[in-house]
C-alpha atoms as an extended CHARMM CRD file, in Angstrom:
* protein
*
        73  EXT
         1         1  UNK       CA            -10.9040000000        3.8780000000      -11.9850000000  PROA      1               0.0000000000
         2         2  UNK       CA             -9.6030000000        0.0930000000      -11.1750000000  PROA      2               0.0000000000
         3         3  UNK       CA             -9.2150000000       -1.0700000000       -7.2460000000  PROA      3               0.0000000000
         4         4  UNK       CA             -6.5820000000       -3.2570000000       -6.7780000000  PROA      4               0.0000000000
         5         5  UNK       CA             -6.0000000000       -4.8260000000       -3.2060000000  PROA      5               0.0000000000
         6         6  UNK       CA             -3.1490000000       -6.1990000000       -1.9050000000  PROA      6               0.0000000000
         7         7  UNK       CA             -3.4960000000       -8.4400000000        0.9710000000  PROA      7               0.0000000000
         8         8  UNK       CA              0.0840000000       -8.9510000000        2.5420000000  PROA      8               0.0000000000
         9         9  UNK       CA             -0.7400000000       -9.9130000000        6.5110000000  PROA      9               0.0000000000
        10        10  UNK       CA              1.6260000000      -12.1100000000        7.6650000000  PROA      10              0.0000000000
        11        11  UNK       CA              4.6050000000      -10.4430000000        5.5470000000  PROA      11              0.0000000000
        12        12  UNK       CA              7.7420000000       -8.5810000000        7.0390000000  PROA      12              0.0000000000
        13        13  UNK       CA              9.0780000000       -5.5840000000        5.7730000000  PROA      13              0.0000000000
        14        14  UNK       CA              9.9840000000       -5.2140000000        2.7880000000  PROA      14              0.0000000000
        15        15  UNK       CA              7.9870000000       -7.5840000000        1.2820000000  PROA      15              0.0000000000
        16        16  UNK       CA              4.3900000000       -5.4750000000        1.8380000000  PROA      16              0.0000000000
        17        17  UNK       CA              6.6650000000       -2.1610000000       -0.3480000000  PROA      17              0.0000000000
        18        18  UNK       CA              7.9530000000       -4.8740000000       -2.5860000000  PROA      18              0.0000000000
        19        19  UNK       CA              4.8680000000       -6.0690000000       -3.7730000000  PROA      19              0.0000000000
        20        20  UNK       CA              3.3430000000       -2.7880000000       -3.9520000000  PROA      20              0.0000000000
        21        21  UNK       CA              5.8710000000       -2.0160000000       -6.5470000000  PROA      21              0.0000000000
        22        22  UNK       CA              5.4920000000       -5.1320000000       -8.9120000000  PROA      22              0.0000000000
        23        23  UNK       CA              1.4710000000       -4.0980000000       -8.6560000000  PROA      23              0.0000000000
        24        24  UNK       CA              2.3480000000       -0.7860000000       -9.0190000000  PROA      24              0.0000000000
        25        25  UNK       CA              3.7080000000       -1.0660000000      -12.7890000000  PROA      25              0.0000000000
        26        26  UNK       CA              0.4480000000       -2.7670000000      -13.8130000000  PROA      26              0.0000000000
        27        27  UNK       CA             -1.9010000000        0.5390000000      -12.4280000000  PROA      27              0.0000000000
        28        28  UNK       CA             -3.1520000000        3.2810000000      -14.4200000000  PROA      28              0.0000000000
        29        29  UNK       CA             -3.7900000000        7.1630000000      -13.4870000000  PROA      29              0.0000000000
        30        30  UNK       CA             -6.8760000000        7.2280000000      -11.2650000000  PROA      30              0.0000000000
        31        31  UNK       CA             -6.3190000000        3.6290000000       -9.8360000000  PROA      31              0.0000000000
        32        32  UNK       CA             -6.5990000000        3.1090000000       -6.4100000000  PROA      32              0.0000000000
        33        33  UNK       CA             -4.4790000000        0.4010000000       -4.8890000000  PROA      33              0.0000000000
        34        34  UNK       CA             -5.7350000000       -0.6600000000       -1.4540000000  PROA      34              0.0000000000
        35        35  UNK       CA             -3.3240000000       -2.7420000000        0.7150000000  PROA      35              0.0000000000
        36        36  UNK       CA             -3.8010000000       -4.5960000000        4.1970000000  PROA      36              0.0000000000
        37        37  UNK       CA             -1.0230000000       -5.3980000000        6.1740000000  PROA      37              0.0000000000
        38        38  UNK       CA              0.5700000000       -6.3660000000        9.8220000000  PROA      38              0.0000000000
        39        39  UNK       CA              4.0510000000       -5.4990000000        9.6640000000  PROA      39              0.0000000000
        40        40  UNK       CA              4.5640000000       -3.5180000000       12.7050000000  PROA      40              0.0000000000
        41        41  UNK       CA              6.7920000000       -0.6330000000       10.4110000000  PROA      41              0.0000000000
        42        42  UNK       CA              3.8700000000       -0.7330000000        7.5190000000  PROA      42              0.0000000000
        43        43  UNK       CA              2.4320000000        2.6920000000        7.9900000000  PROA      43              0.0000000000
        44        44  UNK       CA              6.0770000000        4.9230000000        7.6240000000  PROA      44              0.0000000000
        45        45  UNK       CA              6.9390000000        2.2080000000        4.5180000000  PROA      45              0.0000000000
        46        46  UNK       CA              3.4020000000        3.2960000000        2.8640000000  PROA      46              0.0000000000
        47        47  UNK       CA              4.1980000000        6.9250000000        3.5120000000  PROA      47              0.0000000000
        48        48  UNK       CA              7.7620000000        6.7910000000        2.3680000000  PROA      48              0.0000000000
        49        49  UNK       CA              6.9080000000        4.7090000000       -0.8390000000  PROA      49              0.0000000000
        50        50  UNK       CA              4.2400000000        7.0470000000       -2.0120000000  PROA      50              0.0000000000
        51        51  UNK       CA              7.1520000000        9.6230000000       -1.4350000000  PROA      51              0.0000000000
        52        52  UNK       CA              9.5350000000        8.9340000000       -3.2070000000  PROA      52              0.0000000000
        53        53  UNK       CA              7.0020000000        6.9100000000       -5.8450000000  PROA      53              0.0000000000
        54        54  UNK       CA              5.1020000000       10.3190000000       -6.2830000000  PROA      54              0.0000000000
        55        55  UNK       CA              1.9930000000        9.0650000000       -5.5990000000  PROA      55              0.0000000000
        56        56  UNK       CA             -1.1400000000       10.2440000000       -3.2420000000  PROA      56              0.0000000000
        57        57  UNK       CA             -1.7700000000        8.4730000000       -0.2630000000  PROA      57              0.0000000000
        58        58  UNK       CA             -5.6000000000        8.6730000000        0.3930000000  PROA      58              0.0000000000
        59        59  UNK       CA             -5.3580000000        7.4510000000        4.0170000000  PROA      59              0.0000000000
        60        60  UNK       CA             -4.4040000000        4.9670000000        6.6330000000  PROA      60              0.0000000000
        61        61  UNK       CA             -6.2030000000        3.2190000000        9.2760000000  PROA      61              0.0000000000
        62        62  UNK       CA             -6.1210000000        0.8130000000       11.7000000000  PROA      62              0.0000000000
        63        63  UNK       CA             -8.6900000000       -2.1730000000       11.2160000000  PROA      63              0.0000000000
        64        64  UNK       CA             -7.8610000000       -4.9430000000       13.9510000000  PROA      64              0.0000000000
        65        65  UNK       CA             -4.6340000000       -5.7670000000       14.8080000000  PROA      65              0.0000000000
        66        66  UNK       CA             -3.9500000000       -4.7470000000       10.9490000000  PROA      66              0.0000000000
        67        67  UNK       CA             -3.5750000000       -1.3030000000        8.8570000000  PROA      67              0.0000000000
        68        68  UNK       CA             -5.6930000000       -0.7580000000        6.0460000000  PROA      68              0.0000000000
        69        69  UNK       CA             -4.0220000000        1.8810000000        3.4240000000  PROA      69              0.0000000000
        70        70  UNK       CA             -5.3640000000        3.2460000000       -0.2520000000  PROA      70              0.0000000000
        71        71  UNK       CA             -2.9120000000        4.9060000000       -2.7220000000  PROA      71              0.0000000000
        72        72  UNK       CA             -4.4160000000        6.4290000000       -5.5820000000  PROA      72              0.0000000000
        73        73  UNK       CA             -1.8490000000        6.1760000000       -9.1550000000  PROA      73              0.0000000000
């Protein structure tokens, strides 16, 4: 099991989802991808992406004036 993180503070929505899914085609089953981001709407995009992506969100948290989210493939 890989983890992958994705730093996108300072991006606007869509960009944090958008570069989720060009990681996203490079993950294996098992692999964790851990993202960081500021975008005030980050949280519903991370729960709607895993949605309709099908994949498990592990959790979410605040860390600063950030969110802090891991999505396991």
């Amino acid at each position: 099991m890989a983890v992958t993180t994705l730093d996108a503070r300072g991006l606007k929505c869509p960009q944090p989802t958008l570069k989720m899914t060009v990681l996203s085609v490079k993950m294996k089953q098992g692999d964790v991808l851990e993202i960081i981001a500021d975008c005030p709407t980050f949280e519903k995009d991370v729960r709607d992406w895993c949605s309709r992506a099908k994949k498990t969100l592990l959790w979410i948290r605040e860390e600063g004036s950030s969110k802090k989210a891991q999505i396991q493939f």
